[in-house]
N, C-alpha and C positions, 0 to 999 in steps of 0.2 A: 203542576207538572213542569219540570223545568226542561231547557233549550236540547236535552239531550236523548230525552222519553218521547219515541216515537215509532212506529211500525215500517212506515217507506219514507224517501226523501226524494226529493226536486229539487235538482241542481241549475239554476237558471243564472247563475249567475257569468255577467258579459251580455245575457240578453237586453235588450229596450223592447219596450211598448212596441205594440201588444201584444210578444212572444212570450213574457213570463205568464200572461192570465190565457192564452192559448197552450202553453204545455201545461201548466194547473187542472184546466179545463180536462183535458186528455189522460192528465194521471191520476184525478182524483177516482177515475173511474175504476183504476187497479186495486185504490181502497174499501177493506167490508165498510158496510156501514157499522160506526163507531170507533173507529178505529184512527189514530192519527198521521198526516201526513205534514213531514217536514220542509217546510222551501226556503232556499238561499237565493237571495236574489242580489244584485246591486245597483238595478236600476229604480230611482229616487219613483218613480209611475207606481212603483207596487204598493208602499206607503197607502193610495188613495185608491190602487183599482181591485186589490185582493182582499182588502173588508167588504165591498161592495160585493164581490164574487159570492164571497161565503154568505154574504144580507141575501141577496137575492137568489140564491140555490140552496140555500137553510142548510150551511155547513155551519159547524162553531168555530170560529177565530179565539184557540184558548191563549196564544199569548203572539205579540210580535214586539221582536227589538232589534234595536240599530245597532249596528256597533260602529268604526270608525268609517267604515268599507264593503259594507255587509248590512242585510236586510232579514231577519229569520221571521221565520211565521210557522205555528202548530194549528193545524186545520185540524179537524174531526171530520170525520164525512159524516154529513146527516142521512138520512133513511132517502 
């Protein structure tokens, strides 16, 4: 699935810890289950706190990448 296949997105970017896993938190609940949600982030915190998110609330983390200035992440919602 690449950076572009996705159903909703999360714009978080500008925010810091712990605003991006607080609106995640919030939005992932607009998504069905299975379905993907897209986040932009650019604070360096999401890297370590949004694998965690998706480990512990059994979402799939299907891809995340950096780019120079920028944080992308494709969640699935789990059931």
């Amino acid at each position: 699935m690449g950076a572009d296949e996705f159903d909703v997105e999360l714009d978080a970017r500008g925010l810091y810890c712990p605003e991006p896993v607080m609106l995640l938190h919030n939005r992932i609940n607009d998504v069905a289950p299975g379905r993907v949600l897209r986040v932009r982030a650019t604070d360096p915190s999401t890297t370590r706190d949004i694998p965690r998110f998706c480990q512990f609330l059994g979402h799939e983390l299907i891809n995340q990448q950096e780019t120079d200035d920028e944080y992308l992440y494709l969640i699935r919602r789990g059931e």
